[in-house]
C-alpha positions in Angstrom: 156.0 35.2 95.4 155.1 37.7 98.4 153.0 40.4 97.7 155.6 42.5 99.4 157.9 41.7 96.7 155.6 42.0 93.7 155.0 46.1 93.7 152.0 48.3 93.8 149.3 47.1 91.4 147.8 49.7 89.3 144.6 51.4 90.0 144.1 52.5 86.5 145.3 52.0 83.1 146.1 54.4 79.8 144.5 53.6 77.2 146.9 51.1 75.1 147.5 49.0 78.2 143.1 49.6 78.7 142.9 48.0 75.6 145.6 45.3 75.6 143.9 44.1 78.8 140.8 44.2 77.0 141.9 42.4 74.0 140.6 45.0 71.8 142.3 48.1 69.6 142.7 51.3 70.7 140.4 52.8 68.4 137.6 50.3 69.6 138.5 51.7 73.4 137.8 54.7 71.8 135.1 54.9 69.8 133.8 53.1 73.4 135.1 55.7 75.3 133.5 58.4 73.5 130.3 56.7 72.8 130.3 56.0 77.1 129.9 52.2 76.8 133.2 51.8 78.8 134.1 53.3 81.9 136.4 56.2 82.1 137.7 59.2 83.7 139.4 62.1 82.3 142.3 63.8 84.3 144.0 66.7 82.4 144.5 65.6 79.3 144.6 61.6 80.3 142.1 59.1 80.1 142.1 56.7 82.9 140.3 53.2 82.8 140.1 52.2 86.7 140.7 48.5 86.5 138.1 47.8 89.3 135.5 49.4 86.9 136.7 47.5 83.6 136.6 43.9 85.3 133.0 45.1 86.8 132.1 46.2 83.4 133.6 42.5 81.8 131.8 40.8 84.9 128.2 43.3 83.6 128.9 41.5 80.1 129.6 38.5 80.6 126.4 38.1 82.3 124.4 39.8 79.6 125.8 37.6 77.1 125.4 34.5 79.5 121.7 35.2 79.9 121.2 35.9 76.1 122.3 32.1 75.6 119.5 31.1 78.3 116.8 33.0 77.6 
């Protein structure tokens, strides 16, 4: 498929999709949210996850939990 067929990608999500992506509940993304573990910005009323800062965040944690196994 051509990237010219496939549609704009999205720079950020709402939270159900945040959390789908995540594979966690809403209320986790949430309590996350409000406790400023997880990225986030708030526009009006919205809270936007920017999906460049949630995979950087997965990348952050993955390698924290990779070099808990090692060390």
């Amino acid at each position: 498929v051509s990237p010219m067929t496939q549609g704009p990608t999205a720079l950020s999500l709402r939270p159900r999709e945040a959390a789908k992506m995540l594979g966690i509940s809403e209320r986790t993304l949430y309590s996350w949210t409000r406790d400023r573990i997880i990225p986030s910005a708030k526009i009006g009323r919205t809270v936007l996850y920017s999906v460049d800062h949630l995979r950087a965040w997965l990348d952050q944690q993955a390698g924290a939990s990779a070099a808990e196994r090692v060390g």
